[in-house]
C-alpha positions as CSV (number, residue, x, y, z in Angstrom):
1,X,16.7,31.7,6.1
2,X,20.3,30.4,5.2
3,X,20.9,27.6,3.6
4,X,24.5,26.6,4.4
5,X,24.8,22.9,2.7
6,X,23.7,23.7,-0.8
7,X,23.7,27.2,-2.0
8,X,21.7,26.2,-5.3
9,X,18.6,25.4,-3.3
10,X,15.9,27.4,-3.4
11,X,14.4,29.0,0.0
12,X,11.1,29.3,-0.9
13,X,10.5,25.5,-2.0
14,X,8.6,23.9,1.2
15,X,10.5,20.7,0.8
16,X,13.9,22.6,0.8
17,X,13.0,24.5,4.3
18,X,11.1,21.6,5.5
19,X,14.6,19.7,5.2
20,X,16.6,22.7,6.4
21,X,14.3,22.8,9.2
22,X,15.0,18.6,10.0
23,X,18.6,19.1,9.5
24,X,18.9,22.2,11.8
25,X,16.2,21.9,14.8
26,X,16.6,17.9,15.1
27,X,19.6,16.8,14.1
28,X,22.5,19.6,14.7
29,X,21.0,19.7,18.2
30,X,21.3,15.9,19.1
31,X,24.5,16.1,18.3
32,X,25.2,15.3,14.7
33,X,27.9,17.8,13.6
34,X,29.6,15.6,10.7
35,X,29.6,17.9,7.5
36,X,29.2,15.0,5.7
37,X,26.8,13.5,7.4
38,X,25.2,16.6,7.4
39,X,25.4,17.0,3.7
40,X,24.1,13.3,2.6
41,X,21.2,14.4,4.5
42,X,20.6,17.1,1.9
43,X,21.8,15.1,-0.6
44,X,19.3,12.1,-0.8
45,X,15.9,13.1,-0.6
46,X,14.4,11.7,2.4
47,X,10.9,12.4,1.3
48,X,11.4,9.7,-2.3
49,X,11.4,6.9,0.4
50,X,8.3,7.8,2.5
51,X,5.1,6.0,1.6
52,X,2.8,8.7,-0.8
53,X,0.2,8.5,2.4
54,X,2.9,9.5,4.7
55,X,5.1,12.3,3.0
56,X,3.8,15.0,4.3
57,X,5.5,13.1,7.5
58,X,8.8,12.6,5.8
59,X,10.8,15.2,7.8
60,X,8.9,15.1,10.9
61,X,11.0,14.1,14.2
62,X,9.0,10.1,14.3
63,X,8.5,7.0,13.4
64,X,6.7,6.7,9.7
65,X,5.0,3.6,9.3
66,X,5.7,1.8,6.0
67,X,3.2,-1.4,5.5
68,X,-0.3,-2.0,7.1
69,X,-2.2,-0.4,9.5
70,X,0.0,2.3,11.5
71,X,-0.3,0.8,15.1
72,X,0.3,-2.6,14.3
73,X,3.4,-1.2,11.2
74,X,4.7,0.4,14.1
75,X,4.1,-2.3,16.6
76,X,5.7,-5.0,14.1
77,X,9.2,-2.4,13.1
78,X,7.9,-2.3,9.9
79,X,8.7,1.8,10.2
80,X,11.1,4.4,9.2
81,X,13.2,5.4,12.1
82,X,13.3,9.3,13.1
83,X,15.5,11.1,11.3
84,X,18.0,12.2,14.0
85,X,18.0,8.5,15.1
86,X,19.2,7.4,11.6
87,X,22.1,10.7,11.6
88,X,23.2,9.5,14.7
89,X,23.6,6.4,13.8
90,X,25.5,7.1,10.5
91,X,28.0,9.1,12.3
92,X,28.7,7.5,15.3
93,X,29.6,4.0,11.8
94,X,31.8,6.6,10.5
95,X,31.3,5.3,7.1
96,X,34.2,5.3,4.6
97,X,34.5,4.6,0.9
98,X,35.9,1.4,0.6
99,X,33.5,-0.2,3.1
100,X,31.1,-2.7,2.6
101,X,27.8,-2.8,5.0
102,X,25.4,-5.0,6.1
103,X,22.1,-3.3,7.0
104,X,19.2,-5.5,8.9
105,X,16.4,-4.1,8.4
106,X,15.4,-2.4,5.1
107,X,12.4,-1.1,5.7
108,X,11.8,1.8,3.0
109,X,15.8,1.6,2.0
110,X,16.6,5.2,3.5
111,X,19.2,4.1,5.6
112,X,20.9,2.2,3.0
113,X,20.3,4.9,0.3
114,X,22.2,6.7,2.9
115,X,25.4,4.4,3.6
116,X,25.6,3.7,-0.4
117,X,26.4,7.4,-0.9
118,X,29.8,7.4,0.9
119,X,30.7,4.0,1.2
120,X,31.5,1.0,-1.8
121,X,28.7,-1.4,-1.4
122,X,25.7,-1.9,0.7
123,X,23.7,-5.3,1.5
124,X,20.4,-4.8,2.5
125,X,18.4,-7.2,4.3
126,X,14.2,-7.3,5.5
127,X,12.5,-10.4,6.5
128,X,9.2,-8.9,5.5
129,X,8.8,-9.6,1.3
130,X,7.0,-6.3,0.7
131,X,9.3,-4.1,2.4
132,X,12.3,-5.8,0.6
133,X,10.6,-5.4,-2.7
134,X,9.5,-1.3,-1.5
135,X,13.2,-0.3,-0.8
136,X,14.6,-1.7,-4.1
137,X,12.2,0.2,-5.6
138,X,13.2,3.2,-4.0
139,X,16.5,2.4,-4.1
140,X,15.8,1.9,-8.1
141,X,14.4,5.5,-8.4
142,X,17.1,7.2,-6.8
143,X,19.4,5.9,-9.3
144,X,21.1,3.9,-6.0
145,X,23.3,1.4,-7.8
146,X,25.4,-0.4,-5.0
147,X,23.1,-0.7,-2.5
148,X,21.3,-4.5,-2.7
149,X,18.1,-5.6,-0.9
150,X,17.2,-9.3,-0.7
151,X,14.5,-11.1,1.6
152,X,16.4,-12.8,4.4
153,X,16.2,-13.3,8.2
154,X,18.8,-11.6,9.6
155,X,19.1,-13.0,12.8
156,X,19.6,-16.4,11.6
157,X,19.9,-16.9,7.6
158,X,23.4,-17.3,6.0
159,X,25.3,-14.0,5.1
160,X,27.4,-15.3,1.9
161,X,28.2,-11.3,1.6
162,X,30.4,-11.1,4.4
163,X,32.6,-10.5,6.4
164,X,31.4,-6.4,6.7
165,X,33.5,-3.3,7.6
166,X,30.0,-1.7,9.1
167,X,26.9,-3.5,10.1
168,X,23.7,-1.4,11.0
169,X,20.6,-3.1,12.9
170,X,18.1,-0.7,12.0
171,X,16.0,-1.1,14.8
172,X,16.0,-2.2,18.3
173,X,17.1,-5.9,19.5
174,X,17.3,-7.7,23.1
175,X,20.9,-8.6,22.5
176,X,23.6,-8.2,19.8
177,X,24.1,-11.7,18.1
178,X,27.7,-13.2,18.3
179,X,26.9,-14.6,15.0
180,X,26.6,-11.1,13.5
181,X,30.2,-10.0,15.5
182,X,31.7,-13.3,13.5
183,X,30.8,-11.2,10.4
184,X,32.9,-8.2,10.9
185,X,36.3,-7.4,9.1
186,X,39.1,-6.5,11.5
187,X,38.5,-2.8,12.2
188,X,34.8,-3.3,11.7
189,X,32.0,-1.4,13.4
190,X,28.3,-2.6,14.5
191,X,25.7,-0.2,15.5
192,X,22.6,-1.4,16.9
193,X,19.8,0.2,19.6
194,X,20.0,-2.6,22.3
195,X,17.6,-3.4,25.2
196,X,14.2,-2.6,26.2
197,X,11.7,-0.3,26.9
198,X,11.5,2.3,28.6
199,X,15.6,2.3,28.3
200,X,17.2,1.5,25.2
201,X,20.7,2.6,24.0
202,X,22.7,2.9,21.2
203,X,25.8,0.0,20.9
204,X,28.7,0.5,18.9
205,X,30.8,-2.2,18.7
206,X,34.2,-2.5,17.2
207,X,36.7,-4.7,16.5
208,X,40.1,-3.9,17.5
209,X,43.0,-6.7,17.2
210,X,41.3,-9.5,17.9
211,X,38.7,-8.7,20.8
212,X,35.5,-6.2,20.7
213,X,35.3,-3.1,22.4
214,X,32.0,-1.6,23.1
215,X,30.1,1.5,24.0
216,X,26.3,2.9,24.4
217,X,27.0,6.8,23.7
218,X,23.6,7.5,23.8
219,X,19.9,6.4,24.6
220,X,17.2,5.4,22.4
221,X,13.9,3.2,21.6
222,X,12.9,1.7,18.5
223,X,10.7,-0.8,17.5
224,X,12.1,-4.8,17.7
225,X,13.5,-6.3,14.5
226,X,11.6,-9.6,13.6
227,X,13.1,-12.3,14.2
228,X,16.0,-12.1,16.6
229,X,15.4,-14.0,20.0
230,X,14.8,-12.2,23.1
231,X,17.4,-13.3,26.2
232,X,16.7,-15.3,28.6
233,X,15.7,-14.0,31.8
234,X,17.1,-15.9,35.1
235,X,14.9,-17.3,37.4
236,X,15.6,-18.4,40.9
């Protein structure tokens, strides 16, 4: 077994090949090739964010469910996304260091652990109390210091933060919001899994001099956010 990313890991610790196994049978072959990418994945420990009754689960290619009972935490979005979903993601935003990011959807904090670690400040946003209050604490153990969560509705509530050079929807909506394009900095990206089932896909949207230019690179479903409305289908 080689472990190419971190050469002071140990082989023979069944977290460090269970997330050399993630990083090289999931995520490499969908496409995430970003060395740094690739090494924040190492970096921040996927497993710290999982719910104790889940962790065995934390490097598995699904959904982890995160409050309640499973069905209904996974029918409500109140779930970790799949880790090669979340990798694909964070490339495709190109993070940089001087960003500042707006995620919707906390859930256990992963993601935002995530953006923190290569980018300047990270606003974190759940609708759903508990799961606010479970990423900060996760956030608070990993020693995660500019990455903020606060209870809000994302769709609708005011976003005193902005405007953001990167906003993440972490998980799937109907439509993108033009509120939530208002918010982005000239240059800005948005990344959010858009449509419905069975065919969803990954939107990236940027800003570039004055007008938005968008593209769905690849397909994907994930549970709805809370909260944002669903568009309005025409009738004859």
């Amino acid at each position: 077994m080689n472990l190419p990313l971190n050469s002071t890991a140990d082989p023979s610790d069944p977290i460090v090949r269970a997330r050399f196994n993630m990083i090289e049978q999931q995520i490499r072959p969908w496409n995430v090739l970003d060395e740094q990418v690739l090494e924040l994945l190492e970096k921040v420990r996927r497993e710290d964010f999982v719910p104790p009754a889940y962790r065995a689960m934390a490097f598995m290619d699904t959904e982890i469910p995160l409050l309640g009972e499973p069905e209904q935490a996974l029918r409500l979005g109140r779930c970790m996304l799949p880790p090669r979903v979340e990798a694909r993601m964070l490339q495709d935003l190109r993070p940089q260091p001087d960003d500042r990011v707006l995620e919707i959807g906390a859930g256990s904090g992963y993601m935002a652990a995530l953006l923190a670690s290569c980018t300047q400040q990270v606003v974190s946003l759940d609708i759903v109390p508990e799961l606010a209050e479970f990423a900060r604490r996760n956030l608070q153990r990993a020693g995660i210091g500019n990455a903020h969560v606060r209870v809000a509705d994302g769709a609708h509530d005011a976003l005193p933060e902005g405007p953001f050079d990167i906003i993440v929807l972490s998980g799937s909506v109907g439509e993108i919001p033009a509120r939530l394009l208002d918010q982005l900095r000239p240059g800005g990206r948005l990344g959010a899994i858009v449509g419905d089932e069975p065919i969803m896909r990954f939107t990236l949207v940027r800003q570039v001099e004055n007008r938005f230019e968008a593209s769905q690179p690849w397909d994907c479903n994930a549970p709805r956010l809370l909260g944002f409305p669903e568009p309005v289908a025409f009738e004859f």
